[in-house]
BAFI-3210 file (N, C-alpha, C; in Angstrom, 3 decimals, decimal comma, padded with zeros to 6 digits):
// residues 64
n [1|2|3|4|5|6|7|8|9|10|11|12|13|14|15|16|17|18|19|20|21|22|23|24|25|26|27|28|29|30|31|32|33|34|35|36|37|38|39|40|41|42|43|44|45|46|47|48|49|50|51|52|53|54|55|56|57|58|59|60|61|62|63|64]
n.u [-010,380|-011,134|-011,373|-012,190|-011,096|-012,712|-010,944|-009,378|-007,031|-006,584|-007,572|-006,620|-007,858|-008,057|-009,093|-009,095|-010,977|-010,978|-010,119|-012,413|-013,829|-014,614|-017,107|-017,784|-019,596|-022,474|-023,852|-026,326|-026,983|-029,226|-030,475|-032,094|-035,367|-037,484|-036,109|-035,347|-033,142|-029,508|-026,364|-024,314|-022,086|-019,893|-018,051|-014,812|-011,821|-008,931|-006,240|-003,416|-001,062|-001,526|-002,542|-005,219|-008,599|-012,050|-015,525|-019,227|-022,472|-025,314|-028,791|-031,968|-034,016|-035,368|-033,255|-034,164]
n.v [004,083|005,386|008,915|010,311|013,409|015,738|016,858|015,039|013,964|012,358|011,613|009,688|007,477|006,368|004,157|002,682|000,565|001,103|-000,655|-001,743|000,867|000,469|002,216|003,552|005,302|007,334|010,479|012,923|016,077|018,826|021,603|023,301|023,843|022,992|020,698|020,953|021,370|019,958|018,704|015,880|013,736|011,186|009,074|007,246|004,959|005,671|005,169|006,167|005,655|005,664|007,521|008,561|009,186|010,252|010,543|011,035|010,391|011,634|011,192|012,151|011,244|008,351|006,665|005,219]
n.w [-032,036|-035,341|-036,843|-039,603|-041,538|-043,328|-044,556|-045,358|-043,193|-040,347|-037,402|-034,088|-031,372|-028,226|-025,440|-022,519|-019,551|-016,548|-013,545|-010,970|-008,851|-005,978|-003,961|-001,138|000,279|000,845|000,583|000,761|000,253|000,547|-000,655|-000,310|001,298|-000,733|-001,668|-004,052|-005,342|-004,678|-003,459|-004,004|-002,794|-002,883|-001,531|-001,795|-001,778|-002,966|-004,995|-004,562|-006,226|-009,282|-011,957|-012,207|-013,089|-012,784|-013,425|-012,753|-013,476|-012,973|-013,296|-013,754|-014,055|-015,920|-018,200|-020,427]
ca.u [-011,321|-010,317|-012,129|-011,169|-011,694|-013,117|-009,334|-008,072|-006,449|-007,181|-007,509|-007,065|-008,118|-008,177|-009,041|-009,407|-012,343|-010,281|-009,975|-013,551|-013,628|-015,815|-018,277|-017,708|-020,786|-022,669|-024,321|-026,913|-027,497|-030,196|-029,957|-033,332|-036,437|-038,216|-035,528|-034,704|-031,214|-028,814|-025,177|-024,138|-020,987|-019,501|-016,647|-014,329|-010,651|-008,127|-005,130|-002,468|000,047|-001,973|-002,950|-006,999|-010,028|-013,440|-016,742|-020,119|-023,146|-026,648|-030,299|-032,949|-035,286|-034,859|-032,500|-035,030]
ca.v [004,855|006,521|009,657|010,918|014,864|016,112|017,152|013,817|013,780|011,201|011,593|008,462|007,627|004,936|004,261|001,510|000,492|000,900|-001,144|-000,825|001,531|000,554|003,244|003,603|005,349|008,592|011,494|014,108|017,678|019,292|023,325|024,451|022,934|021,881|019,521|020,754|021,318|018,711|018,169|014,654|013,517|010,113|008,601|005,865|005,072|005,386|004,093|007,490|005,797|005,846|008,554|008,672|010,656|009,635|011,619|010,525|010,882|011,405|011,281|012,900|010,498|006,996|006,713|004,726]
ca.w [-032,805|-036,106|-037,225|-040,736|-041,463|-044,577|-045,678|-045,424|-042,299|-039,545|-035,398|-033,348|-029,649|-027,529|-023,896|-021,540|-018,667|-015,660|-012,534|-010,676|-007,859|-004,894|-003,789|000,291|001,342|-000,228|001,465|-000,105|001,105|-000,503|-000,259|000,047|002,038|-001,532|-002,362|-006,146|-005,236|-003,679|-003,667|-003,927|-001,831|-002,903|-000,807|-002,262|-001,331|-004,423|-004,879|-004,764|-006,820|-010,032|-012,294|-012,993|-013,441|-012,047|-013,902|-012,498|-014,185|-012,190|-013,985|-012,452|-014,577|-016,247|-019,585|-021,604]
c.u [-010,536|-011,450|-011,594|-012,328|-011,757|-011,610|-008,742|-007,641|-007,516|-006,924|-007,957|-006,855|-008,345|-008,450|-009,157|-010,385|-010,974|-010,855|-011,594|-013,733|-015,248|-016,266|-018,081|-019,382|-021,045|-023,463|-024,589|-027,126|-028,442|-029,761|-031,061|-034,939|-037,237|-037,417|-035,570|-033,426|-030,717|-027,260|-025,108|-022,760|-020,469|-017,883|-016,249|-012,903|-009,743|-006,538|-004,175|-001,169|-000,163|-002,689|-004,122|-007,440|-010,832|-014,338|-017,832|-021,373|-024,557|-027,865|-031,004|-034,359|-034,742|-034,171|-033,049|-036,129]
c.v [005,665|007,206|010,745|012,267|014,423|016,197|016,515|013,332|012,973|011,792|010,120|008,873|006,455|004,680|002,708|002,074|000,346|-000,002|-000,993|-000,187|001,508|001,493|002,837|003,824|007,013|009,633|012,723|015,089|018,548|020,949|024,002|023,240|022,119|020,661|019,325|021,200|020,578|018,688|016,563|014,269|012,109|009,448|007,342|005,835|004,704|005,680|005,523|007,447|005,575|007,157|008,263|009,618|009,643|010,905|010,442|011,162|010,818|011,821|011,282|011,376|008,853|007,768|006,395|005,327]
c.w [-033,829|-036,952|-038,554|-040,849|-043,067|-045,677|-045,793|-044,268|-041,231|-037,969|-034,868|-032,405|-029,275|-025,945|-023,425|-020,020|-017,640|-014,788|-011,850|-009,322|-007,120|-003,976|-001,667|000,957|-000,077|000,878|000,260|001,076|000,476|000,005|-000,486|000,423|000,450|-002,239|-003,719|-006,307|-004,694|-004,394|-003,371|-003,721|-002,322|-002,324|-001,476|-001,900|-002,572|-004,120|-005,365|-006,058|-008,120|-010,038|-012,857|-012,757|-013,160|-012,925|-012,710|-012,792|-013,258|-013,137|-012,998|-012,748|-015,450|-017,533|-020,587|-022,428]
res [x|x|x|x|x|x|x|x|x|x|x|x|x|x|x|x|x|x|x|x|x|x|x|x|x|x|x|x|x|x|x|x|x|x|x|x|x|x|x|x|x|x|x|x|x|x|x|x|x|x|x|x|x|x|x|x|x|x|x|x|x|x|x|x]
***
């Protein structure tokens, strides 16, 4: 990706789709009897001798 500024100057970036990391098991806890709070727990087993980052994104409602 190259993103040129107003003054000329340029910022590049680049990434790659890592490896895909299989999802073990999951476990919710909600934190109050009406169930509009919840932590979300996801277990997976990763590989120590690489350096990553994991995000995960949850929608309450569809994307479309």
């Amino acid at each position: 990706m190259l993103v040129t500024l107003a003054d000329g100057s340029t910022i590049t970036a680049s990434t790659i789709i890592p490896t895909l990391v299989r999802i073990d098991s999951t476990k919710v806890e909600y934190a109050n009897q009406n169930k509009t709070r919840a932590t979300i727990f996801i277990y997976h087993q990763d590989d120590r001798n690489t350096l990553d980052f994991y995000r995960r994104m949850i929608h309450v409602s569809s994307l479309g």
